[in-house]
C-alpha positions as CSV (number, residue, x, y, z in Angstrom):
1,X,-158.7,27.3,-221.6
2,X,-155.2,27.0,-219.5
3,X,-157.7,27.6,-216.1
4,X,-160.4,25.0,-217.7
5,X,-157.7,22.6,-217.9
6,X,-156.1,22.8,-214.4
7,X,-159.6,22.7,-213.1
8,X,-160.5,19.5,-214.6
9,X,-157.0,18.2,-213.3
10,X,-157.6,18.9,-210.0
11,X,-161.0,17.5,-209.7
12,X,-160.3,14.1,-211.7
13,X,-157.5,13.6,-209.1
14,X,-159.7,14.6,-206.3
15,X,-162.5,11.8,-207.6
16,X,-159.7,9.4,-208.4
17,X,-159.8,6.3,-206.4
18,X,-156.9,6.3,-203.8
19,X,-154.6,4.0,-204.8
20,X,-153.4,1.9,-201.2
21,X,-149.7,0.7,-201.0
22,X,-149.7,-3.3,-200.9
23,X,-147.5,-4.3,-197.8
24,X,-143.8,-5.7,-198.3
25,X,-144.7,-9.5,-198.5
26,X,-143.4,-10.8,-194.8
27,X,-139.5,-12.0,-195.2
28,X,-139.6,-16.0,-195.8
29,X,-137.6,-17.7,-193.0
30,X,-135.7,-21.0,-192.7
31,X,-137.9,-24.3,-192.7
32,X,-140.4,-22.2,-194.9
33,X,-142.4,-20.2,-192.3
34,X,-142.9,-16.8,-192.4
35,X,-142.6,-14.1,-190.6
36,X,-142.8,-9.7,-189.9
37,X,-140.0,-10.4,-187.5
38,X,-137.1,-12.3,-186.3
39,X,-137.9,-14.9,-183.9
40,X,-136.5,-17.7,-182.3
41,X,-138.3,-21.2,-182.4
42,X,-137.0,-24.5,-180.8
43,X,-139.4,-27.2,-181.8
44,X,-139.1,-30.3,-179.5
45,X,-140.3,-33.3,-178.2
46,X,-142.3,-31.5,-175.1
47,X,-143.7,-29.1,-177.3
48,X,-142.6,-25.6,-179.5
49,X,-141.2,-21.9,-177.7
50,X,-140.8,-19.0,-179.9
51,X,-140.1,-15.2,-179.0
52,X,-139.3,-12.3,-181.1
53,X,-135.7,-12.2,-180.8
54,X,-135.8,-8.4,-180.1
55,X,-137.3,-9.3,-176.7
56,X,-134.9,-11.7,-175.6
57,X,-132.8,-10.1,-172.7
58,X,-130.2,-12.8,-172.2
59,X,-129.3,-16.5,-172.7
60,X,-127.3,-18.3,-170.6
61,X,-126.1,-21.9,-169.4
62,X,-125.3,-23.3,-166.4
63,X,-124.7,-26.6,-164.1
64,X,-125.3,-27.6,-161.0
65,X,-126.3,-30.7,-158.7
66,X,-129.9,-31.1,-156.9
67,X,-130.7,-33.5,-153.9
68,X,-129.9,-36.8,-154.5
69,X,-127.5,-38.5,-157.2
70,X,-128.5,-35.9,-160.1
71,X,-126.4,-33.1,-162.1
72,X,-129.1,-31.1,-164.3
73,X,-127.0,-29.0,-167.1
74,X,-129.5,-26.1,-168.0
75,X,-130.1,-23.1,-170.6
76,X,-132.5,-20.0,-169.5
77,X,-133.8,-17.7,-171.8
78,X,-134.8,-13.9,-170.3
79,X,-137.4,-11.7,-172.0
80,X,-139.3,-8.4,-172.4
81,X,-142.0,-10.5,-170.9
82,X,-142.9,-12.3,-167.8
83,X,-142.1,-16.1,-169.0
84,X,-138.4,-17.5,-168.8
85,X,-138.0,-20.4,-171.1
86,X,-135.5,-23.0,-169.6
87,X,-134.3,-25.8,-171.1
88,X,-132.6,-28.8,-169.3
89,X,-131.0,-32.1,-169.4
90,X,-130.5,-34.8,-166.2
91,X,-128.1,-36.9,-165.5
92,X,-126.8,-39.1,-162.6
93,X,-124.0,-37.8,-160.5
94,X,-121.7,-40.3,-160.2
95,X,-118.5,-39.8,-159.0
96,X,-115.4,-40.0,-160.7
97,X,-114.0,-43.7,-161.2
98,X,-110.7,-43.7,-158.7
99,X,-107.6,-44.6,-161.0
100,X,-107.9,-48.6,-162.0
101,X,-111.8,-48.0,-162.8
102,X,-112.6,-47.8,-166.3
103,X,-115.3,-45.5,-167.5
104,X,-117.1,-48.8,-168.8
105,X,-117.8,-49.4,-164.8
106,X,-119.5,-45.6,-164.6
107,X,-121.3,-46.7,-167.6
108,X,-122.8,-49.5,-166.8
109,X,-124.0,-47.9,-163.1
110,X,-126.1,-45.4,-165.2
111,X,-127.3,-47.8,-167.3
112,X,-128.7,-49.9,-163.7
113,X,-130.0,-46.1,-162.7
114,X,-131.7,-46.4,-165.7
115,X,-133.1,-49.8,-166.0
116,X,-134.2,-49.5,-162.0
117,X,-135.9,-46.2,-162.7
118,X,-138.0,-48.0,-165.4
119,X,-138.9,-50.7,-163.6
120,X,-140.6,-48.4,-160.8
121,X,-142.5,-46.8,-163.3
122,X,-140.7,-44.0,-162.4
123,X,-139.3,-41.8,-165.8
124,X,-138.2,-39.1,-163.5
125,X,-134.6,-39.1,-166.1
126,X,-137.1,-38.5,-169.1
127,X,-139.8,-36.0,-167.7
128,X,-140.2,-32.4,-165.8
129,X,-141.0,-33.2,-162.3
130,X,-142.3,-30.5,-160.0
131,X,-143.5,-31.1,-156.7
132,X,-146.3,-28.7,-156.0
133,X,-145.3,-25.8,-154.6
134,X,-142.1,-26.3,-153.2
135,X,-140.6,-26.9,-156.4
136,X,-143.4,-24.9,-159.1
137,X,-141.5,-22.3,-160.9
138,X,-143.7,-19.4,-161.4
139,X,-143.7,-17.9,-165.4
140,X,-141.3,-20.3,-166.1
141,X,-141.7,-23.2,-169.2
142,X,-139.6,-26.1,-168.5
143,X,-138.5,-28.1,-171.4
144,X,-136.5,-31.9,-170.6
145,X,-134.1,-32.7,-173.2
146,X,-132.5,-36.1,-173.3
147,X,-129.4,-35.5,-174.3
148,X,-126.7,-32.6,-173.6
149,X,-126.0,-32.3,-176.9
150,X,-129.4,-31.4,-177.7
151,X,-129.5,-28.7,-175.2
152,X,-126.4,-27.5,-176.6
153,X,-128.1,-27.5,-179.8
154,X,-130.7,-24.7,-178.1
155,X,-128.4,-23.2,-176.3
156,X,-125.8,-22.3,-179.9
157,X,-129.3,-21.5,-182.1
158,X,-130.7,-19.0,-178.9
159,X,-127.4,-17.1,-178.3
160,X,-126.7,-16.9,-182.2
161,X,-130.5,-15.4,-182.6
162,X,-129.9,-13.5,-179.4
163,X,-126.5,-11.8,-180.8
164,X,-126.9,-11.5,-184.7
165,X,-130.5,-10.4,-183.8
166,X,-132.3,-12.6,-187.0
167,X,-134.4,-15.5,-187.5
168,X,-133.0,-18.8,-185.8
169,X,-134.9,-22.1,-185.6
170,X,-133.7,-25.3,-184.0
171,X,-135.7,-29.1,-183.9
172,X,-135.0,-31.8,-181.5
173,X,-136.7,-34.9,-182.5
């Protein structure tokens, strides 16, 4: 009887329907996505980037002047992959007042900058301009921000996503 019973054992677990393990349900992030892994997302007026944070290689900021009257203040983001996401704002390069000049007088020559640059039709402070190919950056999305602190709004949320490797999520309106 002791063999009868081992027997049947063995052969209602061999007909037994395998039982499959349900996956983990995927780890809700901020702003009620979800998601397997951590990624960072900046969501923005010229459209949305997101990479898995464990592919980001580095994240850094830097300034410098182009031709012409313009100072461009700009994030980069490195990956695993063969797109570098880099982030910008533009502004005019004026030079400092000399002492007497009051800031109001800097002021008021970007806001004619401005107002002459609409009245061209020319919105080269709002847009990405490239100038086939001299100026066509290969693998690269551009993003124009319009204000520094918004890029330094992406630049805090990608180096915090980038270092703490987790989830990290920024919107510019």
């Amino acid at each position: 009887m002791h063999r009868f019973a081992l027997l049947l054992t063995a052969l209602l677990v061999a007909v037994a329907p395998a039982q499959t393990p349900t996956p983990a349900p995927a780890t809700p992030q901020p702003g009620g996505s979800q998601s397997a892994m951590p990624l960072f997302r900046a969501q923005l007026p010229g459209g949305i980037y997101e990479v898995a944070v464990r592919n980001i290689v580095s994240v850094s900021s830097h300034e410098y002047l182009v031709d012409g009257p313009a100072r461009v203040v700009e994030v980069n983001i490195d990956t695993v992959g063969s797109i570098l996401a880099r982030f910008y704002f533009i502004e005019p390069n004026l030079p400092k007042p000399p002492s007497g000049l009051g800031a109001s007088v800097v002021d008021k020559a970007q806001q004619y900058l401005a107002e002459a640059a609409d009245k061209t039709g020319q919105d080269a402070w709002k847009k990405v301009i490239k100038n086939y190919p001299t100026t066509t950056h290969a693998r690269t999305v551009e993003y124009r921000l319009q204000t520094r602190e918004d890029l330094n709004k992406v630049f805090e949320a990608a180096e915090e996503a980038f270092r703490l490797q987790r989830f990290r999520t920024v919107k510019i309106e």
